[in-house]
VOSESE-446501 format. One record per residue (C-alpha): residue in one letter; x, y, z; residue number from 0. Coordinates in nm, 3 decimals, padded with zeros to 5 digits. Example, Ala and Ser with C-alpha at 12.3 -4.5 7.8 and 13.67 -1.06 7.14 Angstrom:
! VOSESE-446501
SITE|A|01.230|-00.450|00.780|0
SITE|S|01.367|-00.106|00.714|1
***
This chain:
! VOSESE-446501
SITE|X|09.656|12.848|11.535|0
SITE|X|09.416|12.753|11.802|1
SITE|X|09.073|12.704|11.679|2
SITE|X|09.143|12.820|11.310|3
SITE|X|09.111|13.167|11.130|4
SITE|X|09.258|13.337|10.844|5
SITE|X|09.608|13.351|10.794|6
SITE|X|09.794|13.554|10.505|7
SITE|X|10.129|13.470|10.451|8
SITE|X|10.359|13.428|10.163|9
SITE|X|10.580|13.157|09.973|10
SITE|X|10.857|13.377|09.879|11
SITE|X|11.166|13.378|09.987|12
SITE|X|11.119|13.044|10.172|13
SITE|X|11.284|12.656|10.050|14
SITE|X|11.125|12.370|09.939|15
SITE|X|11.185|12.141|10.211|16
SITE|X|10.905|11.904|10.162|17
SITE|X|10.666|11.720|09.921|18
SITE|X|10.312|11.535|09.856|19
SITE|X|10.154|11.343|09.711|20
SITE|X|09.937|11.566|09.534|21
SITE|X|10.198|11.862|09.452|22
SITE|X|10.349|11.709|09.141|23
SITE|X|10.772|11.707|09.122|24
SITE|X|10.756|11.918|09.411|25
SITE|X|10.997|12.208|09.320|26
SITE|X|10.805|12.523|09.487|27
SITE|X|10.889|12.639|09.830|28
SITE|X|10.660|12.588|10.110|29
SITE|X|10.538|12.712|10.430|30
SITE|X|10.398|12.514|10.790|31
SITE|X|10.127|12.579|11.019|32
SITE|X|10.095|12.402|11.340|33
SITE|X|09.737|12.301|11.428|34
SITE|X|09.659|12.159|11.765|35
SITE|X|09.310|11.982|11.794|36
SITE|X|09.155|11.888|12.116|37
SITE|X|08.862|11.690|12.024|38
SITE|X|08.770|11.479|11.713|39
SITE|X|08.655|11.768|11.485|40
SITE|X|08.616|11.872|11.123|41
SITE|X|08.948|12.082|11.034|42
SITE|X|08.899|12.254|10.720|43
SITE|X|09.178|12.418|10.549|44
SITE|X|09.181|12.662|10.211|45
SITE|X|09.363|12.880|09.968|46
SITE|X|09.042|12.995|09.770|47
SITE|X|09.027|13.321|09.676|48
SITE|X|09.316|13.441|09.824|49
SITE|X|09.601|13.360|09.579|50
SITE|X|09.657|13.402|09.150|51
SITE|X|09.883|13.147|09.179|52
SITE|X|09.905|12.754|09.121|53
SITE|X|09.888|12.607|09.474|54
SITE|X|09.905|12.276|09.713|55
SITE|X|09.797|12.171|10.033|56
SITE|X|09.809|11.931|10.269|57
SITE|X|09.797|11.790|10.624|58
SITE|X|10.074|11.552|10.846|59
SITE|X|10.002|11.420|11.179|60
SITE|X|10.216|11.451|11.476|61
SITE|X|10.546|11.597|11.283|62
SITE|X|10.626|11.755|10.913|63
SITE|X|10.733|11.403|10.836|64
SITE|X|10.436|11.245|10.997|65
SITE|X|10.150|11.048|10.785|66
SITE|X|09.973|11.241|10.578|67
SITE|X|09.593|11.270|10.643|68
SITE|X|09.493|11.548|10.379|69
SITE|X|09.631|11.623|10.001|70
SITE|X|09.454|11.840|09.740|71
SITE|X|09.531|12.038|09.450|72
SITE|X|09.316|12.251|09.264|73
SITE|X|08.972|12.232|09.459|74
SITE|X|08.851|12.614|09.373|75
SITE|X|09.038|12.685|09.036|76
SITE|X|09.414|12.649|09.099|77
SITE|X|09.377|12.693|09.446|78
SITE|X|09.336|12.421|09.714|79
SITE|X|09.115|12.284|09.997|80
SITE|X|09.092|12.038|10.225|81
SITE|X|08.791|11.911|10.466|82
SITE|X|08.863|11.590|10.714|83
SITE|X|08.773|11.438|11.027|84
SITE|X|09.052|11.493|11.286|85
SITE|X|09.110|11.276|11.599|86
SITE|X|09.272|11.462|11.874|87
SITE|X|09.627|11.540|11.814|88
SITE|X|09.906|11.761|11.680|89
SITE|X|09.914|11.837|11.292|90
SITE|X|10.130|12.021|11.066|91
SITE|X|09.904|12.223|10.718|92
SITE|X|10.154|12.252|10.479|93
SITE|X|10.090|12.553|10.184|94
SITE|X|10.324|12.490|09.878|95
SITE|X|10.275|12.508|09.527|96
SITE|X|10.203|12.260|09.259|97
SITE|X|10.498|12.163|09.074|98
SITE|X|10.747|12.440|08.982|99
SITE|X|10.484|12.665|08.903|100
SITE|X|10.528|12.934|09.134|101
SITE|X|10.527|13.129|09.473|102
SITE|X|10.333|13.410|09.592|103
SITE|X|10.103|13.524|09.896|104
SITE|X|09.807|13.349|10.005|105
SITE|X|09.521|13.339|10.260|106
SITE|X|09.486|13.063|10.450|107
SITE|X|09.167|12.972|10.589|108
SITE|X|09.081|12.759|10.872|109
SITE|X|08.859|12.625|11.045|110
SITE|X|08.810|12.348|11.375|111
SITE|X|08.434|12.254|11.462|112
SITE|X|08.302|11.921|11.677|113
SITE|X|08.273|11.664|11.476|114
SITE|X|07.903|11.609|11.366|115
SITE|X|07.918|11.352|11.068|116
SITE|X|07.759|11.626|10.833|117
SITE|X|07.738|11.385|10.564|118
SITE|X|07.513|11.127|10.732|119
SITE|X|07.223|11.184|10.535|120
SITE|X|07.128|11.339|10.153|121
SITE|X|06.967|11.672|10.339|122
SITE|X|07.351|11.783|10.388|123
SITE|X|07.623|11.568|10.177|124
SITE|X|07.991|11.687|10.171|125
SITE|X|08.122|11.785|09.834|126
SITE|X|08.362|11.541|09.689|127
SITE|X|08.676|11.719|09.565|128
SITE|X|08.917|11.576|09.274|129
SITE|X|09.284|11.607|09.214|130
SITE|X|09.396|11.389|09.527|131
SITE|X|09.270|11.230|09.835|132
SITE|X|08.988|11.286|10.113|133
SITE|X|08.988|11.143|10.504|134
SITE|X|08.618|11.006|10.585|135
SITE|X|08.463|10.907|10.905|136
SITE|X|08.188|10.663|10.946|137
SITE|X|08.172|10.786|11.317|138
SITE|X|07.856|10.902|11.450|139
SITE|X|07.651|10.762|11.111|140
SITE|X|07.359|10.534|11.089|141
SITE|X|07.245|10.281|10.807|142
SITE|X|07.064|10.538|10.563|143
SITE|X|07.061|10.376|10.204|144
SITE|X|07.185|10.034|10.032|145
SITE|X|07.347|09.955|09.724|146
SITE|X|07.254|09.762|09.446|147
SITE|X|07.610|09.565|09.475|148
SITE|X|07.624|09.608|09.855|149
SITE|X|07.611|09.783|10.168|150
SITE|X|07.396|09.693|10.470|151
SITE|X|07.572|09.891|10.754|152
SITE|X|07.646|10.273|10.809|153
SITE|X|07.687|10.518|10.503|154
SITE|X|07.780|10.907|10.467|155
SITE|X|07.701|11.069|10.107|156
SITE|X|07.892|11.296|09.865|157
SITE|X|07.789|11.532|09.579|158
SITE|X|07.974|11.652|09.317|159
SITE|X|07.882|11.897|08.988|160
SITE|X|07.992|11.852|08.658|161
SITE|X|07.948|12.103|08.402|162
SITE|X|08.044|11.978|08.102|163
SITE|X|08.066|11.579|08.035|164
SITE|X|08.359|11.401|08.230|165
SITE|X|08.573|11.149|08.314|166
SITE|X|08.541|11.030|08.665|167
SITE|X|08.766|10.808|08.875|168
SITE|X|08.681|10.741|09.230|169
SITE|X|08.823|10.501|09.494|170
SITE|X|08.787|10.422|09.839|171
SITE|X|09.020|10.248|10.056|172
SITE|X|09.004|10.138|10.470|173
SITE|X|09.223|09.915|10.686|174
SITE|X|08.894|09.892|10.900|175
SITE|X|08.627|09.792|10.711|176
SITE|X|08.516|09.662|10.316|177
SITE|X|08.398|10.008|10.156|178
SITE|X|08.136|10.000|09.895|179
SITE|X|08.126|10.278|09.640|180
SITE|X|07.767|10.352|09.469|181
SITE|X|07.683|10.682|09.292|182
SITE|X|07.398|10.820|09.089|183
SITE|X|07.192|11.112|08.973|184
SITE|X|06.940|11.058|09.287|185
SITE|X|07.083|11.080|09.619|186
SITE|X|07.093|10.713|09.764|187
SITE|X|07.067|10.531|09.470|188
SITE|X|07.280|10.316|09.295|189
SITE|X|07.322|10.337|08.916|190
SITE|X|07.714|10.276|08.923|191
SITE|X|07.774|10.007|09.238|192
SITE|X|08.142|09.790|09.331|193
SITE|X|08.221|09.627|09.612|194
SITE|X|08.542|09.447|09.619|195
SITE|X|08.778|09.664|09.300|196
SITE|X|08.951|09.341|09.237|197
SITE|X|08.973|08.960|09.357|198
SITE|X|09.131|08.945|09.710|199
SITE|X|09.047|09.353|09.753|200
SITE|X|08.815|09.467|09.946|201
SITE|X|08.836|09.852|09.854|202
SITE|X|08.662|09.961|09.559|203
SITE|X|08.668|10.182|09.251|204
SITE|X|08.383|10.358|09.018|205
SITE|X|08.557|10.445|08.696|206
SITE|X|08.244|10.651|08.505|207
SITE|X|08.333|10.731|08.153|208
SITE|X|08.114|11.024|07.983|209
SITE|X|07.916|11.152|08.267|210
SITE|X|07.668|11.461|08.169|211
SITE|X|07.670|11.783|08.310|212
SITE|X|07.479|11.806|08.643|213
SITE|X|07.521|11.673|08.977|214
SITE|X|07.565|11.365|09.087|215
SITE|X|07.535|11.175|09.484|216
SITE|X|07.807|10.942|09.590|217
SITE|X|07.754|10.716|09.883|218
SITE|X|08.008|10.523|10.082|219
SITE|X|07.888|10.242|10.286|220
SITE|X|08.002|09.961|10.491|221
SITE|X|07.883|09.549|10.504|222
SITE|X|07.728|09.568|10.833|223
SITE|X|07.834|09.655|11.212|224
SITE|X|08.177|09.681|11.116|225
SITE|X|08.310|10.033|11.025|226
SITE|X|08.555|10.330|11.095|227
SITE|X|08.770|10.522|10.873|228
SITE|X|08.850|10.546|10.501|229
SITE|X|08.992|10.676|10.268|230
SITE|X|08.830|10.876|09.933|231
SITE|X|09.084|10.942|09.586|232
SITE|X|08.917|11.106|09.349|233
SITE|X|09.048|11.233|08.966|234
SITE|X|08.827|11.388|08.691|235
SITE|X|08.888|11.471|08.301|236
SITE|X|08.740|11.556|08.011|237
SITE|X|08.563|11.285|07.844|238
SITE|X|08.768|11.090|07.621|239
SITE|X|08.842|10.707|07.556|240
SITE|X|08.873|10.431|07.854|241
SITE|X|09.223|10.432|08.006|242
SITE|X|09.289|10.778|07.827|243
SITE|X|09.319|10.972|08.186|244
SITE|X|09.266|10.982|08.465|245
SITE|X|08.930|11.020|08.492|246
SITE|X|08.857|10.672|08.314|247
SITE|X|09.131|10.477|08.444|248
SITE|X|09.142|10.134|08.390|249
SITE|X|09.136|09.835|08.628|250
SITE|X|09.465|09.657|08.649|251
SITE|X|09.425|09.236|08.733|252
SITE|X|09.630|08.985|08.685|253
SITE|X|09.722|09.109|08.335|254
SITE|X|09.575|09.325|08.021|255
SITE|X|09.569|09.385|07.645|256
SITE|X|09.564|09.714|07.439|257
SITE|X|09.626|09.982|07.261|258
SITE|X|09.750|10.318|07.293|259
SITE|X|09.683|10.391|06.940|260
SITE|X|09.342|10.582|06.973|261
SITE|X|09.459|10.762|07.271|262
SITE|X|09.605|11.128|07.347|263
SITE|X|09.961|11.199|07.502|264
SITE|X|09.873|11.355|07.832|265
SITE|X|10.176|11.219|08.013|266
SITE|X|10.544|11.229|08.045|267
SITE|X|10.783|10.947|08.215|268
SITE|X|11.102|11.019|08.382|269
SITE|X|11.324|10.827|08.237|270
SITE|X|11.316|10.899|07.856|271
SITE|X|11.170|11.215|07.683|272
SITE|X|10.868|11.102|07.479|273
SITE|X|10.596|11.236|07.315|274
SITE|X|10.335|10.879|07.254|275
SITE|X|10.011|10.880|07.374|276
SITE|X|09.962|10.644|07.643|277
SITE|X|09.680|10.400|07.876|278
SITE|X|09.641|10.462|08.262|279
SITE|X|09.510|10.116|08.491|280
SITE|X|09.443|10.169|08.802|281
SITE|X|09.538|09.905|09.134|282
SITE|X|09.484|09.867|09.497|283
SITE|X|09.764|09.746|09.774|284
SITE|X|09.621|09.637|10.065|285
SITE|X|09.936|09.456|10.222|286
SITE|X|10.305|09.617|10.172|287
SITE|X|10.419|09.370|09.812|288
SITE|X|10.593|09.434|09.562|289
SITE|X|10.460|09.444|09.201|290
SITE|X|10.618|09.401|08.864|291
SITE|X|10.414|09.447|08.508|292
SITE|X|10.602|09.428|08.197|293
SITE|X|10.522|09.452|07.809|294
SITE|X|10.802|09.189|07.704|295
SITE|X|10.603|08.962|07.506|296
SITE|X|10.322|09.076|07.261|297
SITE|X|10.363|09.463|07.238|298
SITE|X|10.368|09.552|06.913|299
SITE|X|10.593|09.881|06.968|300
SITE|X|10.847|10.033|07.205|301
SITE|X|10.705|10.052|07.506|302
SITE|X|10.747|10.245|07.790|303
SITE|X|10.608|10.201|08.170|304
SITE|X|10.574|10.362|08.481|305
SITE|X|10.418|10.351|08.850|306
SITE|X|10.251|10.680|08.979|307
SITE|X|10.089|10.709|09.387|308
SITE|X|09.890|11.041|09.251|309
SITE|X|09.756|11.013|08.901|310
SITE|X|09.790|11.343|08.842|311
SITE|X|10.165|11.381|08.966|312
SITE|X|10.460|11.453|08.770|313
SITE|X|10.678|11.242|09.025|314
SITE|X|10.729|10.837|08.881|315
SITE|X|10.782|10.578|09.150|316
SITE|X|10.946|10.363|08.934|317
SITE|X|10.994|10.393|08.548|318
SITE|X|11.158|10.164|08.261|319
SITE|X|11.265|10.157|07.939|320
SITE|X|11.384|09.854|07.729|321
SITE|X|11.394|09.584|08.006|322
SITE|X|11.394|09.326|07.751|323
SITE|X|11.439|09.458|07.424|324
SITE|X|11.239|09.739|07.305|325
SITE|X|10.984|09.641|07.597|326
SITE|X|10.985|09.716|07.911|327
SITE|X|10.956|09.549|08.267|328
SITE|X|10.899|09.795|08.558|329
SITE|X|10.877|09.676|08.924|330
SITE|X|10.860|09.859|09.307|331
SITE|X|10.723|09.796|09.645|332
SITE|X|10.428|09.931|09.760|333
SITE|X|10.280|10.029|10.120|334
SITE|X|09.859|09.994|10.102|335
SITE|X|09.732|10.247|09.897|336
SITE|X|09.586|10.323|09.513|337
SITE|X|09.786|10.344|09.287|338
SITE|X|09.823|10.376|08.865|339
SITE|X|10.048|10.200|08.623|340
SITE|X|10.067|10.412|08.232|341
SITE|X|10.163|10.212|07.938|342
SITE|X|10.319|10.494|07.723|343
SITE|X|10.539|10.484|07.424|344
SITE|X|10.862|10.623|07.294|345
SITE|X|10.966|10.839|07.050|346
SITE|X|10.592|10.872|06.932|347
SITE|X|10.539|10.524|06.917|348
SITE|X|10.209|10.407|06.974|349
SITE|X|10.049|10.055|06.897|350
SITE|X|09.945|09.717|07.097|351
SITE|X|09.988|09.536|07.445|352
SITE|X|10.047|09.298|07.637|353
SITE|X|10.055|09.344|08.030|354
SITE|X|10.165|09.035|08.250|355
SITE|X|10.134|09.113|08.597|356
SITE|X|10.291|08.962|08.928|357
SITE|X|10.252|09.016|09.283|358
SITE|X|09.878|09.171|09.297|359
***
């Protein structure tokens, strides 16, 4: 598709060959693009506008089974978009749908422009997106603000609006450098700050509870000289109780205690039909490992747990039921990433926890 443009096209009639992590279980048919960029640019790719329907998107390098750079649902309404910095290569933009909610025609827009770190500065942030995950650059940046918990090299700043108060989850993740997160009402300053999410992490989470309506300035910044790529994943929600969503995810250590009593039911695990409410923590892999959690000892109900890569997915990486009793131990192996744990309940059940936790 050369330098980008605007391509209709349609769902129907094709399969469902492939899946994201941002496009729940995965059961609507997609379509492929080929994109060839010749210099490190900013590819942005979107549905908005153009379709009624409830759609995905998202971006491989190299092959359709290459590493995905780009994953977002529901951007502009149900409809996706995607902005990232692209080093010179072959990629693959993948339309599908969310879930099994439908096909239809779309518009997809495109577009390939030199890379000019946009975001270097508050005059012209990029708009953070939620529902998935966001590429970032620290190329071609200077040293613009610090943060109250951090950052004394090179920074790029975000904005997002919220119009009514909300849950907000963000985390940032590099193989290159320590990322600090710091937001606030004021571009460059630092009202929520972290550095380091978690002993022995260096990627970081913000996890606001009950933000007001208006907009707020996110800044991502590195220690000093050393910088280079990252990695944004962002999730917003109504405001409700801590660990109720997504949005207020909680942080998962070396082991918790809870309850799901006071929470709402807004998810589902794969293997047994239940209708609890249930408490979402939040971790971050840095090395491949493998990591258990289980509720065996001092859970006061039948538990349930599961692992999720996208909190928003309908797809379980692992999920158990009655490990040990009426409790349950759940364990998988994870590549470096974020990714969520839910302590849910069965048959309605709701009441206290215990988490013990191996191999973060």
């Amino acid at each position: 598709m050369g330098s980008g443009g605007s391509f209709p096209g349609t769902t129907c009639g094709a399969a469902n060959d492939y899946t994201a992590t941002c496009a729940g279980s995965a059961n609507s048919p997609d379509v492929v693009y080929r994109l060839d960029v010749t210099e490190l640019s900013t590819v942005t790719a979107d549905l908005c506008g153009g379709s009624t329907w409830d759609t995905a998107l998202f971006i491989r390098s190299g092959s359709c089974t290459g590493t995905q750079v780009g994953c977002n649902d529901d951007a502009c309404g149900l409809q996706s978009r995607i902005s990232t910095a692209l080093d010179p290569g072959t990629y693959y933009i993948f339309v599908d749908g969310y879930s099994s909610y439908g096909s239809g025609t779309f518009t997809l827009n495109v577009n390939v422009a030199p890379y000019t770190a946009p975001n270097d500065t508050c005059t012209t942030p990029s708009t953070l997106y939620f529902g998935g995950t966001t590429s970032g650059s620290m190329l071609g940046t200077a040293h613009n603000t610090t943060g109250s918990c951090g950052g004394a090299g090179n920074d790029v700043v975000y904005s997002f609006t919220l119009y009514s108060t909300t849950d907000v989850f963000i985390a940032a993740t590099s193989s290159a450098f320590d990322p600090v997160l710091y937001a606030s009402s004021t571009c460059g300053g630092s009202t929520w700050c972290n550095d380091n999410a978690a002993s022995g992490v260096t990627g970081s989470i913000l996890s606001l509870g009950g933000l007001a309506s208006g907009t707020y300035y996110l800044v991502v910044d590195s220690p000093g000289a050393t910088s280079g790529t990252f990695t944004l994943e962002a999730y917003s929600h109504a405001d409700a109780a801590a660990g109720d969503n997504c949005g207020s995810a909680l942080l998962l250590a070396n082991g918790a205690t809870g309850s799901t009593t006071s929470l709402l039911d807004d998810f589902d695990a794969s293997c047994r039909n239940n209708n609890s409410t249930e408490a979402v923590y939040a971790f971050i892999v840095e090395t491949a490992r493998t990591v258990t959690v289980n509720t065996c000892t001092g859970t006061s109900y039948d538990s349930i747990l599961y692992f999720r890569d996208d909190c928003d997915s309908e797809i379980d990486i692992a999920c158990d039921n009655d490990s040990c009793g009426s409790q349950s131990s759940v364990s998988a192996s994870f590549s470096p990433g974020v990714y969520f744990l839910f302590v849910d309940g069965n048959r309605g059940l709701t009441g206290t926890y215990t988490l013990t936790v191996s191999g973060l």
